[in-house]
Residue, then its C-alpha position, 0 to 999 in steps of 0.5 A: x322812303x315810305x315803310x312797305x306794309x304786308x298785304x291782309x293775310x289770305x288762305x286757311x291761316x288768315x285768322x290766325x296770322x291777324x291773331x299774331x299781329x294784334x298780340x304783338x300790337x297788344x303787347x307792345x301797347x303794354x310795354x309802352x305805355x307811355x310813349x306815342x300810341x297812336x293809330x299810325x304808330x301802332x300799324x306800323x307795329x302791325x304791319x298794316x295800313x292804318x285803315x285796315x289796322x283799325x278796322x282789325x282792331x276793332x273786330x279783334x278786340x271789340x274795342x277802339x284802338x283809342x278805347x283800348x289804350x285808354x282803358x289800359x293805361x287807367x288800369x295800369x295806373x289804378x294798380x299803380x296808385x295802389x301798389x306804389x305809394x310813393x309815387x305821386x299822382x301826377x308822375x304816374x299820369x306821366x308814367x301811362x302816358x298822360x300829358x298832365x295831372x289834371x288831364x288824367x285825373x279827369x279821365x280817371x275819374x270819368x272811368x272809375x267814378x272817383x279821384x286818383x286821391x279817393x282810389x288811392x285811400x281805399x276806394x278801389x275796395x269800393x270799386x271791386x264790390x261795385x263792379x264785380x260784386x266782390x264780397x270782402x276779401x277772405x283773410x289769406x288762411x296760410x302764409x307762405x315764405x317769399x323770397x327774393x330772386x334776380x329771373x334771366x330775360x327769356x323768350x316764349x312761346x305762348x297761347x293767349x285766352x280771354x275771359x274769367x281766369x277761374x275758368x280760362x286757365x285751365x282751358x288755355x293748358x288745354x289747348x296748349x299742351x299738345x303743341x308744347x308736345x309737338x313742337x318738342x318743348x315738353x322738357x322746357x320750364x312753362x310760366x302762366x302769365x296773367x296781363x290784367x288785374x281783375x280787381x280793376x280790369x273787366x273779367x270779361x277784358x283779362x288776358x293769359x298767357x300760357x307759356x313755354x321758354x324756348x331753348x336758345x336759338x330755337x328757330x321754329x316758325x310759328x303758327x296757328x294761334x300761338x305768338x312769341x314774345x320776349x319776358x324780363x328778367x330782373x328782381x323778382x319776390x318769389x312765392x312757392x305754392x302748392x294747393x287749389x287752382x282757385x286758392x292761388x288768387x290768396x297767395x297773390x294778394x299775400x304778395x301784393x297786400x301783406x308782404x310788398x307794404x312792407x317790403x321797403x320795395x315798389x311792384x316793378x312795370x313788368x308783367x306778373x307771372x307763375x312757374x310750374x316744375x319742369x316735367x310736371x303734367x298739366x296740373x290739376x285743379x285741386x292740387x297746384x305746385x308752382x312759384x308767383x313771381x312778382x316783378x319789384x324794384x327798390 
């Protein structure tokens, strides 16, 4: 029984139809790290032939399939090796989908210069400066309470943006809201998601996510540049914030850098995100109120 692959979209809604396919391919990718990854498996998930998959990708992404999966699982494992010390380096390798230790730590080191083992003893402060010009870290000048919360699993409606956060964020808001309005879902809880580190990713490769729960069986179609996806729920440590757009970037490192060292708990494998009141306007730069919620597991 061979698996009937939909046609290349035609017509006015053609590049946004490709767009929707090649966020669920990307998020599946996230999701599964570690499982088969390869191109007919992947187009299986697009619904498209594996010729034309690739040749999408590519357009799309403007990396290779094998590029992209690559580099996603060395970033992930990056933040892993960093965040979950008590993880050898060999069962992350096998976590991001690497057959062997020595293997991943070939690749590792191909990508970012150095050994898991150096990376993991302070040398991704090295890599942040080398790759970004990163300047030493800023100490975090206020320190906000984190609590710890069981999030429900939900499901949303989001509109993806890439580029530098400081500066795509607000855009993707922008953009978002009036359909938020229209779809009448302005009364509904909207969480910032975003899905790669920059102190590791390129800023140019991190994706947002702008997001809105949806209700339960809501049933609308989706269209135009928007896609929907499923959030874990799950154990959470919690931040509450409130100052500057671009202050947020201290309160995540207080939860990465001070609190979770000391925490007794590992980051969790799902994505971080943020919280803003129901109701609450679009937020402006200069005054934020949301909660950080970090995904953790004991």
């Amino acid at each position: 029984m061979t698996t009937r692959r939909t046609p290349p979209p035609h017509g006015p809604d053609a590049p946004e139809a490709h767009l929707r396919r090649m966020n669920r391919v990307l998020d599946h990718i996230d999701a599964h790290l570690a499982d088969d990854l390869r191109l007919e498996a992947l187009a299986e998930v697009a619904a498209f032939s594996p010729f034309h998959f690739h040749r999408v990708f590519r357009a799309w992404t403007g990396e290779t399939l094998l590029d992209f999966v690559r580099r996603r699982r060395l970033e992930a494992a990056g933040g892993r090796l960093r965040h979950a010390p008590r993880d050898s380096i060999t069962t992350i390798a096998f976590a991001v989908g690497f057959e062997s230790g020595e293997a991943f730590s070939r690749a590792f080191k191909q990508h970012f210069g150095m050994t898991p083992t150096a990376w993991r003893r302070g040398g991704q402060l090295l890599w942040e400066r080398r790759q970004r010009m990163v300047r030493t870290r800023q100490p975090v000048s206020q320190r906000y309470p984190v609590v710890l919360k069981q999030l429900p699993e939900c499901e949303v409606l989001y509109w993806r943006v890439q580029g530098r956060y400081d500066t795509m964020v607000s855009q993707a808001w922008a953009a978002f809201m009036p359909h938020i309005e229209a779809l009448g879902l302005a009364g509904q809880m909207r969480l910032g998601m975003g899905l790669d580190d920059p102190d590791i990713a390129p800023v140019s490769r991190c994706r947002f996510d702008a997001c809105v729960v949806l209700p339960p069986n809501w049933h609308e179609p989706v269209s135009g540049r928007m896609s929907r996806k499923r959030v874990a729920g799950g154990l959470h440590a919690c931040l509450a914030y409130e100052g500057t757009g671009p202050s947020m970037q201290h309160a995540w490192r207080q939860l990465l850098n001070d609190w979770l060292p000391t925490s007794g708990l590992m980051v969790g494998d799902v994505p971080f995100f943020e919280t803003y009141p129901v109701g609450q306007p679009l937020p402006p730069e200069d005054r934020v109120i949301c909660e950080l919620c970090m995904p953790v597991q004991r």
